[in-house]
C-alpha positions in Angstrom: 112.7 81.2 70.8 110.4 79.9 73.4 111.3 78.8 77.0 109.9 76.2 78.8 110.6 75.8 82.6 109.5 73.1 85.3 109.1 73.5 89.2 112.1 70.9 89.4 116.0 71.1 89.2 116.0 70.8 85.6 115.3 73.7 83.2 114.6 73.2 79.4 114.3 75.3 76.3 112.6 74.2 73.0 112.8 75.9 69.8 109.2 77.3 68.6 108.8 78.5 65.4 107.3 82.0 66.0 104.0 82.9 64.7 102.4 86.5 63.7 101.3 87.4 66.8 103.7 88.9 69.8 105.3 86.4 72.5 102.6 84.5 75.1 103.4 83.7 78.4 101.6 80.6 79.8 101.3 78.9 83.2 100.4 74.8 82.8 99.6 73.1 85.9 99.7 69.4 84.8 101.7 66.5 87.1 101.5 64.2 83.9 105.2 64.3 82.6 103.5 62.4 79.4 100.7 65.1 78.9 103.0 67.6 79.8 105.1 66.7 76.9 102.1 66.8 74.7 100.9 69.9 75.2 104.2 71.2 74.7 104.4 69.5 71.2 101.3 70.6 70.2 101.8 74.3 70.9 105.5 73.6 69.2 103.6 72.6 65.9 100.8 75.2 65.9 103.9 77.7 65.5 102.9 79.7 68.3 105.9 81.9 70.1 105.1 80.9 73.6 106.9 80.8 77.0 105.5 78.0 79.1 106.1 77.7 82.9 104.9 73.9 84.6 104.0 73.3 87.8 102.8 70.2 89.4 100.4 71.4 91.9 98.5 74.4 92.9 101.4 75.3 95.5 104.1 75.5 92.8 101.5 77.4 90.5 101.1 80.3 93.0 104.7 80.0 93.5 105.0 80.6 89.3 102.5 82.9 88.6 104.2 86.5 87.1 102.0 89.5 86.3 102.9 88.4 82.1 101.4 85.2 82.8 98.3 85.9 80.2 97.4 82.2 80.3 97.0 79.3 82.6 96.3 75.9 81.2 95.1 73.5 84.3 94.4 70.0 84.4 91.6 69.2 87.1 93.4 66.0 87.6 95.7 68.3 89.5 93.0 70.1 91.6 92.3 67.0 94.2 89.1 65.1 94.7 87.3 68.4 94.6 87.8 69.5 91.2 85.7 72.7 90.9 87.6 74.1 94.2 90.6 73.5 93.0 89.3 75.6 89.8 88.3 78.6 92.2 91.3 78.5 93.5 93.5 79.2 90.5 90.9 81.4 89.1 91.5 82.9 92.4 95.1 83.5 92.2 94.8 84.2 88.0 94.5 88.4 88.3 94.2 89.7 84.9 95.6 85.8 83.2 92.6 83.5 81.3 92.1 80.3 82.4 91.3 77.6 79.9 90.9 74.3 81.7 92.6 71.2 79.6 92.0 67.6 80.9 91.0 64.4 79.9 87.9 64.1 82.1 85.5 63.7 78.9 82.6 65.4 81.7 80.1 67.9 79.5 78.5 69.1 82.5 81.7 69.1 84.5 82.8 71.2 81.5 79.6 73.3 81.7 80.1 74.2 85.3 83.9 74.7 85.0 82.8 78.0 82.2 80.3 78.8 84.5 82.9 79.5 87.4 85.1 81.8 85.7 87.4 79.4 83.1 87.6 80.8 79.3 86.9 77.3 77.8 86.9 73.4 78.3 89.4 71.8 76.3 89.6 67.5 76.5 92.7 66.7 76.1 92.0 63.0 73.7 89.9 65.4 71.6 92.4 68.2 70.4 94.9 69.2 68.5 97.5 71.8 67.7 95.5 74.3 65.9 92.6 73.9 67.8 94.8 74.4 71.3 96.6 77.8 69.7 93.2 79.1 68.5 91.8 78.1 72.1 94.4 80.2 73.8 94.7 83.1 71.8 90.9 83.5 72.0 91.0 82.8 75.8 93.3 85.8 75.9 91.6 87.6 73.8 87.8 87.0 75.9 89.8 88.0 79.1 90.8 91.0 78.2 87.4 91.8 76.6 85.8 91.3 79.7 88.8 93.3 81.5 88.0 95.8 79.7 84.4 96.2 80.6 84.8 95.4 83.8 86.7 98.9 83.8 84.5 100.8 82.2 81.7 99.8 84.5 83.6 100.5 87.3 84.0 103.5 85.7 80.5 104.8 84.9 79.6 103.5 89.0 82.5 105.9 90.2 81.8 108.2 88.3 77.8 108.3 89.4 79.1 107.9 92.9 81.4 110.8 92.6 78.7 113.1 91.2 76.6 111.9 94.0 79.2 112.9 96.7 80.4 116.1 94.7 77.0 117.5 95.4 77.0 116.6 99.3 81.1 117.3 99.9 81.5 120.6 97.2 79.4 123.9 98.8 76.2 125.3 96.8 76.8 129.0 96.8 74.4 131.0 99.2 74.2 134.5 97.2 70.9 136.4 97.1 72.0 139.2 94.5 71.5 139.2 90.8 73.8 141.5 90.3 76.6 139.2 91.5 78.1 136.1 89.3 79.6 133.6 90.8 82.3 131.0 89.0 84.2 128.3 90.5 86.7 126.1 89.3 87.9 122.7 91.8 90.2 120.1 90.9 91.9 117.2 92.8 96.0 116.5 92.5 95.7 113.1 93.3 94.7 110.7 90.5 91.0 109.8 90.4 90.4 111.2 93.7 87.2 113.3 94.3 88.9 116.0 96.7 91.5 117.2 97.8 92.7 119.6 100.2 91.8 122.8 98.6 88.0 124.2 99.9 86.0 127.6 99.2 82.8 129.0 99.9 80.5 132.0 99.2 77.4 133.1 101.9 75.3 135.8 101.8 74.2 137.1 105.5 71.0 138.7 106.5 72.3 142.5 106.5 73.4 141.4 102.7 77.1 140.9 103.7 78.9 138.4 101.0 81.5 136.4 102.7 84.0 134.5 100.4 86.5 131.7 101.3 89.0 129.5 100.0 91.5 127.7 102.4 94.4 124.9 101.1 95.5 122.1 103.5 99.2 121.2 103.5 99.2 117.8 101.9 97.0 115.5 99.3 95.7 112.9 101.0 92.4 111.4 102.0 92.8 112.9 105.2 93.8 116.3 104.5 90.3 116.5 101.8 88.6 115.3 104.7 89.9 117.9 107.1 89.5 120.6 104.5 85.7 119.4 104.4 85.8 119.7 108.1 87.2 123.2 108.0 84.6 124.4 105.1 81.4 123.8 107.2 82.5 124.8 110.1 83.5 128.2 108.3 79.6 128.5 107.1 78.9 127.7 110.7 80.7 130.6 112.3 79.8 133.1 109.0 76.1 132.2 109.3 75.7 132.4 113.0 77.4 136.0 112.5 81.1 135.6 113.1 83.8 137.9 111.1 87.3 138.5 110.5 89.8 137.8 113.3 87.3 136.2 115.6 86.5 133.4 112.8 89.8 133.0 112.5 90.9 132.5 115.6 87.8 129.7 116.1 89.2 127.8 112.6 92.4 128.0 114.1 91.2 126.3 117.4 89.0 123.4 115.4 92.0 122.9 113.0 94.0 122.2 116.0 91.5 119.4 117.6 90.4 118.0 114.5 94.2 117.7 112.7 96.1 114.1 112.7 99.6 115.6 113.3 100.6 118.7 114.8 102.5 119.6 111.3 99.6 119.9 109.6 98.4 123.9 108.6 96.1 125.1 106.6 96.4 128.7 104.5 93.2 130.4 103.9 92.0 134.0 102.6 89.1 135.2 103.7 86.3 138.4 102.0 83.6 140.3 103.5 81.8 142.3 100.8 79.7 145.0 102.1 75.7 145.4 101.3 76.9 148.5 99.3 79.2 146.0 97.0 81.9 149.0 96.6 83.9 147.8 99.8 85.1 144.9 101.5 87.5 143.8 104.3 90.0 140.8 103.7 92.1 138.7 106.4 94.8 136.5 105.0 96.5 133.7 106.7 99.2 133.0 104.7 97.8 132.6 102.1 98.1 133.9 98.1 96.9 137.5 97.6 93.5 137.8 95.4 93.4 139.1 92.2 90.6 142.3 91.5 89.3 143.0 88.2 88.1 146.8 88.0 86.5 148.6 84.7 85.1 147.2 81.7 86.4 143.9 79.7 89.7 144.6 77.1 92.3 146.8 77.0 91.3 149.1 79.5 90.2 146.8 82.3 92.7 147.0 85.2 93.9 144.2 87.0 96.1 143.5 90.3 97.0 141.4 92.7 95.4 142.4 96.0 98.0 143.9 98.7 99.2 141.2 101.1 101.1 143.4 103.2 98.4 143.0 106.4 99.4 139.0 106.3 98.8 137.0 109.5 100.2 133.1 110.0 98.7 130.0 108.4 96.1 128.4 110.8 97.8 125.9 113.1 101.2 127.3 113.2 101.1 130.1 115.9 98.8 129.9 119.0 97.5 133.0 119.2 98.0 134.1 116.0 96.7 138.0 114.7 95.3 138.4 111.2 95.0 141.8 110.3 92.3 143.8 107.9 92.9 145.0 105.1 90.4 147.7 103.5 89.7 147.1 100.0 87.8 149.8 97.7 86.1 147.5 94.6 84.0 150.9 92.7 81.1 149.8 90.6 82.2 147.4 88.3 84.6 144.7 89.7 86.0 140.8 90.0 87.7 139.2 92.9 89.0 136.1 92.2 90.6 133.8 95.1 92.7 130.7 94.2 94.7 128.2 96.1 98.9 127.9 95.3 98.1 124.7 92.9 97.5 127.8 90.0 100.6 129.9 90.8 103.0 127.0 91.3 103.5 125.6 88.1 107.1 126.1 86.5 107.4 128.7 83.5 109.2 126.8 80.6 111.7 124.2 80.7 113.4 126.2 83.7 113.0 125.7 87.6 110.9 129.3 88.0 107.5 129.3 89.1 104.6 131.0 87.7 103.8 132.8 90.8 101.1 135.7 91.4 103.1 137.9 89.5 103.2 135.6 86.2 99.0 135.2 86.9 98.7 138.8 87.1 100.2 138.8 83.3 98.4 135.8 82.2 94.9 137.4 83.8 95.6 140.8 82.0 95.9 139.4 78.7 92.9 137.1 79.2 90.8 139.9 79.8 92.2 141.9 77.3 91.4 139.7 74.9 87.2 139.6 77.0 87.8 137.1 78.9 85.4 136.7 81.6 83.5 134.7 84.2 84.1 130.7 83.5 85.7 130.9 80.4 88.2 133.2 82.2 88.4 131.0 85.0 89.3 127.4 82.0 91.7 129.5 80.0 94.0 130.6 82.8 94.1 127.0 84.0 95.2 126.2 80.6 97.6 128.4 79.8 99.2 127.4 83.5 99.2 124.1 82.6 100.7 124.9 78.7 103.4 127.0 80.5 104.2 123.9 82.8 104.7 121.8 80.4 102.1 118.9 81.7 98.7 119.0 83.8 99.1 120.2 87.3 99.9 117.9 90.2 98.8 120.0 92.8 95.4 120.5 94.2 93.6 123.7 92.7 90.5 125.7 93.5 89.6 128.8 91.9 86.7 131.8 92.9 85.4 134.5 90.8 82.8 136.4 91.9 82.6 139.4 89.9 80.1 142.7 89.6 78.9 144.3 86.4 76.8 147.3 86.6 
């Protein structure tokens, strides 16, 4: 059954007989009760299950207009003096439903220039008849979301050059002078179809051949929490480049985070690496953040891998003036992997239960990876996706992951 309703007191329902296809919602906008009745007949004998809402005027129209509306038949007649701004205007307010304009102005180049300003097709109304009226709006419909469609994809392909374009300003290039180093990131966004988030890392080699690794996490997901983490980033290579270490740094991030943050309740957790010239030492600071993990040995079975101690933990940057971040000594040997990551990998739930993965559970996923030889990138993708396989569903949270790692 169709439904047929008009912007007046009384409400009508006519009995279509249905067709094949699935139920069409259309909009007319006609203030001819006798062309009104027409159409109606028309679509009534072309067997076509429709649901047709009139309106008299543009006023009522805007008034009518639902997001199922997939089609709006409009008779000029009802547009004013001005005919083709009266078109723009519904084609204006007609979102994702065609317009097929149906009159009985027998104009061919008023026709011509109503296609050419947006309308699916010209219909007079003294020259047509049921089929041709069904075929004309199923094919409107049809057209519209054709060109829907490739309107998407379009905008598509332009994000997606545009994101590429700012992925290579906004994510760090690695500043490593060491062959013997690899160096494997991984960086992901929670938020759908955003380009960051506010997860950040970097890597910089200094001049006395010192390798500094970062990776920080900014409470929230927002524009403004990637664009503080961005913030945050640089001014990290700043300070590492113009030869500032450990607490010092720190205490400088802690001091921009406070000036440059929106709300006082915003922190950021960060872990912090110094890797000695040598490359069998290094120093970390953690500010509340997850512990690395180290890879030591050889790939397979007899690789060893652990989380790093977090026992020398100091406070998230932003919550404590005056904060201490203590050092922690780390012995790496010859052959080794540090791999930093933000909590988007270690908070996932385990199974249909409310337990989290934590760095524990990635300790046990990491071990059997690299039992199995896991290593560099691949290593990096197949811990993501067993996270996400043991959470049932993709991640929401931001996530970055570091490796840089040391074969000899």
């Amino acid at each position: 059954m169709s439904t047929l309703s008009h912007q007046t007191p009384s409400h009508q329902t006519y009995p279509f007989t249905p067709g094949a296809e699935d139920r069409i919602d259309l909009l007319l906008i006609d203030a001819d009760p006798s062309d009104v009745r027409m159409v109606e007949k028309m679509l009534a004998e072309s067997g076509m299950d429709a649901g047709i809402t009139v309106a008299s005027e543009l006023a009522a129209a805007r008034r009518s207009l639902t997001r199922r509306t997939q089609c709006i038949l409009v008779d000029l007649s009802t547009a004013g003096t001005d005919r083709l701004d009266g078109l723009r205007q519904v084609l204006a307010l007609s979102g994702p439903a065609a317009v097929v304009v149906l009159t009985g102005l027998d104009d061919a180049h008023l026709g011509v220039q109503a296609v050419a300003a947006g309308a699916e097709d010209y219909l007079v109304k003294q020259e047509v008849d049921a089929p041709l009226l069904a075929r004309a709006v199923r094919y409107a419909i049809e057209r519209k979301r054709s060109e829907e469609t490739e309107r998407r994809l379009v905008e598509a392909r332009i994000l997606g050059r545009e994101n590429a374009r700012l992925e290579r300003g906004l994510l760090p290039v690695p500043l490593i002078d060491d062959p013997a180093l690899r160096h494997h990131t991984r960086y992901r966004p929670g938020r759908r179809r955003a380009l960051l988030g506010g997860d950040f890392y970097d890597t910089v080699q200094t001049e006395g051949g010192a390798v500094h690794l970062m990776i920080g996490d900014v409470c929230g997901h927002g524009p403004d929490e990637a664009a503080l983490g961005v913030q945050l980033r640089m001014a990290w290579r700043t300070l590492v480049l113009a030869g500032h270490t450990g607490e010092q740094l720190l205490g400088t991030l802690d001091t921009v985070l406070g000036h440059e943050r929106r709300s006082e309740e915003i922190f950021t957790t960060l872990c912090m690496i110094t890797i000695a010239p040598s490359r069998r030492t290094a120093r970390m600071h953690l500010a509340g953040h997850p512990a690395p993990l180290l890879f030591r040995g050889t790939l397979g079975e007899d690789g060893e891998v652990a989380a790093l101690p977090d026992y020398a933990h100091g406070p998230a940057l932003g919550l404590l003036p005056g904060g201490e971040w203590p050092t922690t000594e780390i012995d790496l040997g010859e052959s080794w992997g540090l791999m930093l990551y933000t909590d988007g990998l270690i908070e996932g739930k385990v199974g249909a239960g409310s337990d989290r993965l934590g760095t524990d559970g990635l300790v046990g996923l990491a071990r059997a990876a690299r039992g199995r030889g896991a290593a560099g990138r691949a290593l990096i993708d197949g811990l993501v996706t067993e996270v996400e396989r043991l959470n049932g569903d993709a991640l929401t949270d931001d996530l970055a992951v570091l490796l840089l790692s040391r074969q000899c």
